[in-house]
N, C-alpha and C positions, 0 to 999 in steps of 0.2 A: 230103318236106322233109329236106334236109342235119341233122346234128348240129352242124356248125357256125353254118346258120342259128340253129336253136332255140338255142343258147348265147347267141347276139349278139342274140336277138329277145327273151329273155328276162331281162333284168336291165337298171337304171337304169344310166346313161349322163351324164357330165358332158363332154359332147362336142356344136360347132356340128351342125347338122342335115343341112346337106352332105355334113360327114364323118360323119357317122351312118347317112345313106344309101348312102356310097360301102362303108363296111364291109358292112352288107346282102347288099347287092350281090356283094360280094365272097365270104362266107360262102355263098351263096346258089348261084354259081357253080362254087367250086372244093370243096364238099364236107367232108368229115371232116377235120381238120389231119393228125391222123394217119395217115391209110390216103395220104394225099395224099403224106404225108413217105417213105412206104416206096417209092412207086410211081418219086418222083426220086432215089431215094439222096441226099439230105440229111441233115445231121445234124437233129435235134431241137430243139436247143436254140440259139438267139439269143446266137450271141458277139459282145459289142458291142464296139468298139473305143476306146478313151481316150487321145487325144493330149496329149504332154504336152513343155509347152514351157519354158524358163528355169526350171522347178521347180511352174509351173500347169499342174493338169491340168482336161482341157477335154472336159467329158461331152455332149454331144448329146443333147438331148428330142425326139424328131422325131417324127411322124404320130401318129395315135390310140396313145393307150396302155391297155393291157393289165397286169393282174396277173403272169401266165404265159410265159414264151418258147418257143414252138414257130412251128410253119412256117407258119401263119397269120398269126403276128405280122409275118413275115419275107414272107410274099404281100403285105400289105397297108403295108408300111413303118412296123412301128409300134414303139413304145418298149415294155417290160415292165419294171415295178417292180420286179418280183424283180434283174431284173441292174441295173437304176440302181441297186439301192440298194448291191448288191455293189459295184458299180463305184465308189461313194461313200464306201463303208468303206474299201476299200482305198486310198483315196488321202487319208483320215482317218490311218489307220495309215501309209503312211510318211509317215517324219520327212524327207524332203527335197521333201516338193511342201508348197509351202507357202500354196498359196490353190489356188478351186477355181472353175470356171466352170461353169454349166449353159446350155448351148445351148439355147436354145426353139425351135423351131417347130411345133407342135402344136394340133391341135383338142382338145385334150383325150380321152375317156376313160371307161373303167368309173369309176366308184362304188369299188370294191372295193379297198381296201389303199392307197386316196390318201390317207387322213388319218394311215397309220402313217406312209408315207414322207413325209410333210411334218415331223411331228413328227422323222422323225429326221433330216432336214435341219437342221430349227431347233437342233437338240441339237447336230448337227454347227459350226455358226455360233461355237461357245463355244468351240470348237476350232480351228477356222481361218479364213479368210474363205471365204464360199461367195456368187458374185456369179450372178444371173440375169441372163443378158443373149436381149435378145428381139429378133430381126433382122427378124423374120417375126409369123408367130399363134401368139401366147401366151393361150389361152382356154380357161375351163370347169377341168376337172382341170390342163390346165398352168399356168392360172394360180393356182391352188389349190398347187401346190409353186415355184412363183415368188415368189407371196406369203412362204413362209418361207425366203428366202435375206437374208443380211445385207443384199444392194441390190439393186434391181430397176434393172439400166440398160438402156434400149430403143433403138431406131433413129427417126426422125423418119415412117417411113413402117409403122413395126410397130403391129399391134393387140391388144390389151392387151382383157380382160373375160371375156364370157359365164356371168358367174355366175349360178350357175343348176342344174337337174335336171329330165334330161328321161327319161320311161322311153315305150318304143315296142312294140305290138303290131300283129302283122299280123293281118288278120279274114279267113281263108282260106272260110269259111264259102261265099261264092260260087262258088267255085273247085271245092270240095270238092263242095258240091252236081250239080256240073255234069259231074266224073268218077263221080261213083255212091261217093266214099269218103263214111263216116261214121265220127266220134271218140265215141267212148262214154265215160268216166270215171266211175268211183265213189268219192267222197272219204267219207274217213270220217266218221260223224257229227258227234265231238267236235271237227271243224278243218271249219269252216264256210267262213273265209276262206283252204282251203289252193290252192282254184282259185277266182278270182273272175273275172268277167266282165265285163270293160271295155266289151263292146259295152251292157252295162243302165245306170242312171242309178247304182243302187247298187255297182256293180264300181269306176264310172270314180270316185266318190268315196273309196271306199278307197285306189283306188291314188294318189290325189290326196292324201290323208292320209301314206302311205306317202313321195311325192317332197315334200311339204312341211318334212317332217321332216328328210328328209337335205338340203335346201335350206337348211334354217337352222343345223342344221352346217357346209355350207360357208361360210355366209355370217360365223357365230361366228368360224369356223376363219379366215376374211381379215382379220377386224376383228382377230383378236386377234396377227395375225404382222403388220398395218401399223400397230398402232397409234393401231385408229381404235374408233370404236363400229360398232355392229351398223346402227345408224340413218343413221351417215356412209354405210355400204359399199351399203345398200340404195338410198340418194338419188342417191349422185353415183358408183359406181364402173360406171354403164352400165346399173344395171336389168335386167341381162340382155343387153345388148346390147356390143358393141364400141367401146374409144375408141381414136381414132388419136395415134400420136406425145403430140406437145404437151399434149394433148388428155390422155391419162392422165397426165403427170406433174403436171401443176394438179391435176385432179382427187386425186390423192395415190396414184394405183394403179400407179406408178413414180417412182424416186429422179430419173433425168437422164435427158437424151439423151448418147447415146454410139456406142462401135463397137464392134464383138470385138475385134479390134487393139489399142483402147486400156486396156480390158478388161483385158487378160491383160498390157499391158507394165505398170499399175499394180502389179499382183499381184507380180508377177515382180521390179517394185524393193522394192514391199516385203518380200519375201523374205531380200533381203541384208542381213545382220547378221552379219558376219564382222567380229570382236574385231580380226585380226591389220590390220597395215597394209597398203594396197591399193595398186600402181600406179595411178597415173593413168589415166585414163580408163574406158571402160563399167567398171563394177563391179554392171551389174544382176544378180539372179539366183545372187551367189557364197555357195558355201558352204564349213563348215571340215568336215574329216572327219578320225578320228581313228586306227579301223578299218578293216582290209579290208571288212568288210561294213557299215561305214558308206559306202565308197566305190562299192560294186557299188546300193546304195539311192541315193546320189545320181545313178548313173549313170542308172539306171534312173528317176528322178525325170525327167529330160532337160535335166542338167545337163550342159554340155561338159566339155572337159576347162581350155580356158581359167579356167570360171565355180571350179574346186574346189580348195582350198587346206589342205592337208599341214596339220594342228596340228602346234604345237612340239610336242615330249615331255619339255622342260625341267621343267616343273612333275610328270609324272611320275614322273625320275631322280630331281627333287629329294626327292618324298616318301617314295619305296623309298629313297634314302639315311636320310633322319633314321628312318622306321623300321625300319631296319637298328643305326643307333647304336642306337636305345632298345631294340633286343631285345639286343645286346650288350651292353648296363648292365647290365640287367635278370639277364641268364644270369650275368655276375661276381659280382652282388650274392646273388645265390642261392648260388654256390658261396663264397662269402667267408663266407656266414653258419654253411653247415654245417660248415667249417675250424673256425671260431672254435668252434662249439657243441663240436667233439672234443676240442678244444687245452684249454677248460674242463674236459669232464667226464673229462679224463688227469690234470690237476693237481688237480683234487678228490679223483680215486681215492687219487692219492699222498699226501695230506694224513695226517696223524696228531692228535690233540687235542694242543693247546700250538703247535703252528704255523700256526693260523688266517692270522696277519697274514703270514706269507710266503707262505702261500695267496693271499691277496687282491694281494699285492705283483706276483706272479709274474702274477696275470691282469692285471691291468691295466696293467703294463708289455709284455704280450706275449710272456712270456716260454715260451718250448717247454719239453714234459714232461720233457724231457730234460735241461733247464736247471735247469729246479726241481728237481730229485732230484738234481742236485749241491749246490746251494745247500742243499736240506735236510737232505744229510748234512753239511754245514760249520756250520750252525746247530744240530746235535747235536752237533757237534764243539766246539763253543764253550760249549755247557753242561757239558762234561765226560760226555759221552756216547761211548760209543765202541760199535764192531762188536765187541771180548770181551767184553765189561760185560753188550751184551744178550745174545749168543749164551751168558754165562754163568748170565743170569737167566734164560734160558728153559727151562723145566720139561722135565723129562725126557716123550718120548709114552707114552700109555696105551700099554695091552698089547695090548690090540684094534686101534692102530695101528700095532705096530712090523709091520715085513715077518713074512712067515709062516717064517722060519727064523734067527729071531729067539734062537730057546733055542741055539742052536749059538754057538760061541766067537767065531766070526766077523762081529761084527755090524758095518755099515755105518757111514762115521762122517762128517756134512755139516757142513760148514764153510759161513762164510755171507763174504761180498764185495760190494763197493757194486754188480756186474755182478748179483748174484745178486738183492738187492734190487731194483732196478729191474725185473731181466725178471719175477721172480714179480708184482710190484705191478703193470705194464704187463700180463701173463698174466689178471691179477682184474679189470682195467680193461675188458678184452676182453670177457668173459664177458657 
């Protein structure tokens, strides 16, 4: 028995029975994915393609789906979660696809990772518009992430349901017997149910426990993304079975009947909100871009070149203007302050007791150091003050300051001048 069988033989399955079978089948025939993959030089890995039109992009759910993308997936034409949900982020993230369509045609599906990707479907919905459109069969696992898209729009001839869990073992037993093979297994004691046996009355009820459980997850999981109760989805969404067209949208397990086509032009007018003034005519689809690499995003969005429209840049000269003024106030008023701070603390140095008020007169008219120390020798000059008077009251220096050759006949002799005043007093100021 293949690796691939026992993979596909072994795990529950939200997939119609046909396709359940045709993968079997499939597994069964072509063997290991992997030894399979090396023998055609293929790559591995399922790169799925996303077309994307006036700014909608348009993802494809198509045959059985799969957790994983390998060569298996790509034998059997099937979807993998793993890259839908890639493929669903990335058109989440750019900001120029602005709705999203899911392509259905699928029988559903493993079990395995369909409740994550629904959920993050549904989370995706808050974000932008994400529409199910069902052309074909939408059933089991696909309608289980069709269910979480903002709208479920179908075709008049498309089938909508299969909720449900089915899990399937093959009983080789006969077979086995008949080549002379025999399976031996020893489970251990403490994991009674890690191999049960679906051929006994006691196996089949386990595992009947087992697909009941995840049956009424999926079945939670529909009621709670249409909006219905658990009891609505069990009655009227098919029982397990298929509704066609009309048929599901009464029932509530689709929004309308529709097209792809009308699908995506919806999307695609909703899209346009472009501020700037539009010519007349189509304006579906247009966008504003501001950046280079806003414009490489909407290209890449599959916007033309028609749909994309150059932002002014007026509103941003204008704001680099004013904050350009305000950093120039800003840098004068700084330097105006520390002027002002020097220009006081010159006329304070030059102050003497008795001249306060020409002190005060001198700052606040403005007046420079240099101003005030004329004026304040004219205001000693009006009290009868003069430059002999002090230079005669002024005390001969100690001995410890005169010059050191000082004892000799020749001693130094300073004279004082309104020059000499200021530069000494400006000299003190400094310090």
């Amino acid at each position: 028995m293949s690796k691939a069988f026992e993979l596909a033989a072994s795990q529950p399955w939200l997939i119609q029975r046909e396709a359940l079978e045709n993968v079997l089948n499939i597994a069964q025939r072509y063997g290991d994915p992997e030894a399979l993959q090396s023998r055609m030089g293929r790559p591995l890995d399922n790169a799925r393609h996303v077309s994307v039109r006036d700014g909608v992009a348009i993802i494809p759910v198509t045959g059985p789906v799969f957790r994983y993308a390998n060569i298996f997936t790509e034998i059997s034409g099937a979807t993998s979660t793993q890259v839908l949900a890639t493929d669903i982020q990335a058109a989440l993230d750019n900001p120029y696809i602005k709705g999203i369509v899911l392509d259905f045609d699928t029988p559903g599906g493993t079990a395995t990772s369909i409740n994550e990707l629904a959920d993050m479907i549904a989370a995706g919905t808050a974000i932008k518009p994400i529409t199910a459109y069902g052309g074909g069969l939408v059933a089991s696992a696909g309608y289980w992430l069709a269910s979480a898209c903002s709208e479920i729009v179908i075709s008049e001839t498309a089938l909508l349901g299969s909720i449900g869990v089915v899990m399937s073992y093959q009983d080789t037993s006969e077979r086995d017997a008949k080549t002379g093979v025999r399976s031996i297994e020893i489970v251990s004691s403490q994991s009674p149910d890690k191999r049960i046996d679906p051929a006994t009355d006691d196996g089949r009820s386990k595992a009947q426990v087992m697909v009941d459980a995840l049956a009424e997850v999926f079945v939670s999981a529909v009621a709670k993304n249409r909006s219905v109760t658990a009891d609505t989805v069990l009655a009227d969404f098919g029982k397990g079975g298929v509704l066609v067209g009309a048929s599901a949208v009464k029932a509530g397990m689709a929004d309308r009947i529709g097209s792809l086509e009308s699908v995506i032009a919806e999307l695609a007018g909703s899209a346009s909100k472009s501020t700037r003034n539009k010519p007349m005519g189509n304006t579906k689809g247009q966008v504003t871009v501001s950046t280079t690499d806003d414009l490489r995003k909407a290209l890449a969005a599959g916007h033309s070149a028609d749909q994309i429209i150059i932002a002014s840049n007026d509103d941003a000269v204008a704001t680099a203007r004013a904050a350009g003024v305000e950093e120039g106030r800003a840098a004068a008023t700084n330097e105006a302050v520390a002027g002002e701070r020097t220009r006081i603390a010159a006329i304070t140095a030059l102050t003497r007791k008795g001249f306060e008020a020409q002190m005060q007169a001198a700052i606040d008219g403005g007046a420079t150091p240099e101003a005030f120390a004329m004026s304040l020798l004219k205001a000693a000059s009006d009290r009868g003050i003069t430059l002999d008077a002090i230079s005669a009251d002024t005390p001969p220096a100690a001995a410890h300051a005169r010059p050191a050759d000082a004892g000799s006949a020749a001693v130094a002799t300073h004279r004082l001048s309104t020059r000499d005043v200021y530069a000494r007093r400006a000299a003190a100021t400094a310090k």
